[in-house]
N, C-alpha and C positions, 0 to 999 in steps of 0.2 A: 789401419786398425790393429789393435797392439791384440795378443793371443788371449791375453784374459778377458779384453772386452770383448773379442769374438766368440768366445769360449760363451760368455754371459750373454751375449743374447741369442746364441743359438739356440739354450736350456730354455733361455726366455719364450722364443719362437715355439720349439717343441713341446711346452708345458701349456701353452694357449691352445696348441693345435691338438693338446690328448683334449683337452678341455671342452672341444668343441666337437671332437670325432666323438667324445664320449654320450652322445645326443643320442646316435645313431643308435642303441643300445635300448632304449628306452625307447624308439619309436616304433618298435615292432609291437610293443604292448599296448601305445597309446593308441593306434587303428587296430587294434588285434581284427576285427570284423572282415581286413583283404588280408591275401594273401601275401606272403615275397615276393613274386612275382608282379604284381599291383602295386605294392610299396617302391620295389628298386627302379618301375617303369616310371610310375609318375616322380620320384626323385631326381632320376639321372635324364629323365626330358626337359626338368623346369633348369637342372643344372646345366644343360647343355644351349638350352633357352638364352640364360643368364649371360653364360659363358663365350655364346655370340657374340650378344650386343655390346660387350664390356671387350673385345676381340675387334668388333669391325672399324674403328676407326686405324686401327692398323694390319688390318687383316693381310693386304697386299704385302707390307713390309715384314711382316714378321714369316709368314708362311715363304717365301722367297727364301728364305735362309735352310729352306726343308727342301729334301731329295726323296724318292723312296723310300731308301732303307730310315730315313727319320717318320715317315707317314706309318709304314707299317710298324714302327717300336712303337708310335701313337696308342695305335690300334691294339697291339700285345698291352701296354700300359692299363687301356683303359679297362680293357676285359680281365685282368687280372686284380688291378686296384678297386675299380667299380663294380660294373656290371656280374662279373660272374661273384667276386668277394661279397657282395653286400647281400646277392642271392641267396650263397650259402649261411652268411652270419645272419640274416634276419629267417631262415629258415631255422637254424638252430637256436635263439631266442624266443621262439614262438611253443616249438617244439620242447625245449626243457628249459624254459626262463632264462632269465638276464644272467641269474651267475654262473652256470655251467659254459657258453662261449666267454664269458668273460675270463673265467680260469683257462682255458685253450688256447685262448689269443694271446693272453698274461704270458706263455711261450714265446711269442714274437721275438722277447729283446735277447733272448738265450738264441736261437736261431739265426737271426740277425746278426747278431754281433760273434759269433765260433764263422760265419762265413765272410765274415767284414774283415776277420783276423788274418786272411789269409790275403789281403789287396795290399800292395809295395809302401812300408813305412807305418804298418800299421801296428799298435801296440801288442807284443807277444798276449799269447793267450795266457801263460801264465800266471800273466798281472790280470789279467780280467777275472783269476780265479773267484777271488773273494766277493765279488760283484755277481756275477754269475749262480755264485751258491744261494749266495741274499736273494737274488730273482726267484732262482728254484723252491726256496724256502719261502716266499711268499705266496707264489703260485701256490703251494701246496697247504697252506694256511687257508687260502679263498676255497678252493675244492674241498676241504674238508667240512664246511656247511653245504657246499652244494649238493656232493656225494650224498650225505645224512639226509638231505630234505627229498631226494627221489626215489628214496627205497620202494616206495609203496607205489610208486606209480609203474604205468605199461611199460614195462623192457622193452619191448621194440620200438617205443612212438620215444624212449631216453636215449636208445643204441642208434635210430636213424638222427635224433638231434646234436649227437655226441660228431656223429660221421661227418656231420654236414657243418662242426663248428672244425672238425679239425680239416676242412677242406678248405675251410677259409683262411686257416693255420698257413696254410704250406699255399695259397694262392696267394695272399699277405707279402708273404715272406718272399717270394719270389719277384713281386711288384717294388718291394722297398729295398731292395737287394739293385735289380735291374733297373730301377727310378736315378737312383742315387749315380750312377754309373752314367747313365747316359747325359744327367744333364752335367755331371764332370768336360763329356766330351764336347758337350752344345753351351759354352761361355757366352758366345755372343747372344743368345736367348735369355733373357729375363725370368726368373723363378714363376713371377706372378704369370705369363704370357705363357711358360711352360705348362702352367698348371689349368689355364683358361684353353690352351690347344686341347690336353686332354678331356676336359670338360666336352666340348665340341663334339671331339671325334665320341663320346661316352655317350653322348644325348643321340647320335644317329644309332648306335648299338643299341642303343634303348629302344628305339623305333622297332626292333625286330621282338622286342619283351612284349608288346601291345595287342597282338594277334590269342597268342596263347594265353594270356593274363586276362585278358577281356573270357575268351573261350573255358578257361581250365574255371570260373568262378559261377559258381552256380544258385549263388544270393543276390536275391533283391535288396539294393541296397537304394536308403532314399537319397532324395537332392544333397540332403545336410549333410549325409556321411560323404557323399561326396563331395561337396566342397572343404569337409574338414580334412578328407587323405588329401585334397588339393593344396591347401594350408601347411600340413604338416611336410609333406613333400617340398614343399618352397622352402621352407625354414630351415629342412636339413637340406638342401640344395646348396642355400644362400651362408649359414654360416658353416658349415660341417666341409661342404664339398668348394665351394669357391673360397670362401675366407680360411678355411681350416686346412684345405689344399695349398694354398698359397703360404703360410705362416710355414709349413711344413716344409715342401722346396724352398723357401728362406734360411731356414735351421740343415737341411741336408747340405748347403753351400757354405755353410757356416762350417760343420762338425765333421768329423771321420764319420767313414760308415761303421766303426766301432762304436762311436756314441749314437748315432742317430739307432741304432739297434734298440737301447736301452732308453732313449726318450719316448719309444714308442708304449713305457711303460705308465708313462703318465695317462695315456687312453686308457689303462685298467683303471688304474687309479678313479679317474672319473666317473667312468660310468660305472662301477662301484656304490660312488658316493649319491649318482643320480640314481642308482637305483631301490639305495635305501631311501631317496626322500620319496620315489615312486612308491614303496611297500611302509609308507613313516612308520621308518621304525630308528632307532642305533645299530651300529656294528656290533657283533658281538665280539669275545676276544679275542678269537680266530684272526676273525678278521679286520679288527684294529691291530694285532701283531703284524697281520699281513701287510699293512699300510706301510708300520713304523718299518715292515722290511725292505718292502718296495723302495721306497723315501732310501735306505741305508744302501739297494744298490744303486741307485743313480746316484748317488753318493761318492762312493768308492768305483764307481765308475770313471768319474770326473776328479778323482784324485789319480790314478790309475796314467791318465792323460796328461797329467802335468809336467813340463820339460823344468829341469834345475835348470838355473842360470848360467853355470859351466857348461853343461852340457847343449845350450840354447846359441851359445855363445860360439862353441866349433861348430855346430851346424850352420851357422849366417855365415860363419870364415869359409864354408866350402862352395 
């Protein structure tokens, strides 16, 4: 596969998978009636459910290529990507709305990508300048409606949402940082079969969410609400966490961990746009500036990465 078509469908890959991670964002508001707790339980048990059964025709063969030290990066994986990330980010969604995690997450590809710069052959940070500022500058485009719309509200019930979104900042960050790395090391494993292992190991972690989430809830909730958290929990199961998991590991195989940094901006992007159709309303300028910036650094991201043809040309000769 020549570098531009890999190039294309990595964005490709990555642009589906903000598309679909961007669900998650809006599903804290569609059950607001449970808690985090209750949402990331019944999520990450129907995705571990899933993630079995789409797993055990090869269960024997694929697990056989794992030791140890690959079961326990499983387990770090799953609790930093899943179970503890989706805690803290539907904690802070609940706590101060969609857009305030949304602008702290909007951080990711900045984070992401200054620690990607330092892995052997990776674009100077220098180039990544201009890319980098455009992120910043849209982050700070979205934050300026969210900051303005929570003045009036409780300081402490904004300051513990704000905590609990930048907890997911820096759990995130550290998952798609350490994700990317290990399946570099693990070739003979399959992106899709990577991302169904974690699944697995993430739905037994989940097991231990069900004690305290059943316990810490102290509403009667009827049958229907319960089968509707059971609904909504399948659907971000199925497309968010196995399809949107999987699209994801496609694209980090694909791209440097310098790009996949900055693909991770397409998940603001989206749940952005899901969340204006959840509030119907438009953007305002802010925040269609903040788009057209967004848009401008994965842009200049992917210009950034481009090899000249002389220079493409000594590299194959060595």
């Amino acid at each position: 596969m020549s570098d531009g078509r890999r190039t294309a469908l990595g964005v490709a890959c990555g642009a589906a998978a903000g598309a679909l991670w961007g669900l998650v964002f809006v599903a804290p508001e569609i059950v607001r009636p449970f808690g985090p707790l209750q949402l990331s339980a019944g999520r990450y048990l129907t995705y571990g459910l899933f993630a079995l059964i789409l797993l055990a025709p090869r269960w024997r063969q694929v697990t056989a290529l794992l030791g140890r030290r690959e079961w326990l990066a499983l387990g770090w994986l799953s609790l930093l990507g899943n179970s503890l990330y989706y805690v803290l980010l539907a904690s802070g969604v609940q706590l101060g709305g969609v857009a305030m995690p949304s602008l702290v997450i909007g951080f990711l590809p900045v984070a992401v990508t200054i620690i990607g710069s330092r892995d052997k052959g990776a674009v100077p940070l220098r180039k990544l300048a201009p890319s980098l500022v455009l992120s910043a500058a849209g982050v700070v485009c979205i934050g300026w409606e969210a900051l303005g719309q929570v003045r009036g509200a409780d300081f402490s019930r904004q300051a513990l949402g704000l905590l609990c979104a930048f907890g997911a900042l820096a759990s995130w960050t550290t998952f798609a940082v350490s994700n990317s790395r290990w399946m570099a090391r693990l070739p003979q494993i399959s992106a899709h079969d990577w991302s169904l292992l974690i699944g697995v190991v993430t739905g037994l972690q989940a097991l231990l969410l069900v004690p305290p989430a059943l316990m810490m809830d102290k509403t009667a909730h009827a049958a229907g609400d319960w089968l509707f958290l059971l609904a909504v929990s399948s659907g971000i199961a199925v497309f968010s966490s196995i399809i949107g998991n999987g699209l994801w590991n496609r694209m980090s195989r694909l791209l440097p961990l310098t790009m996949v940094g900055q693909m991770i901006l397409f998940e603001t992007l989206f749940a952005l746009l899901y969340g204006f159709l959840w509030d119907r309303r438009l953007p305002t300028q802010f925040e269609g500036l903040a788009i057209i910036l967004v848009l401008a650094s994965v842009t200049t991201c992917l210009a950034a990465h481009r090899t000249k043809p002389a220079a493409a040309a000594v590299l194959a000769q060595e």
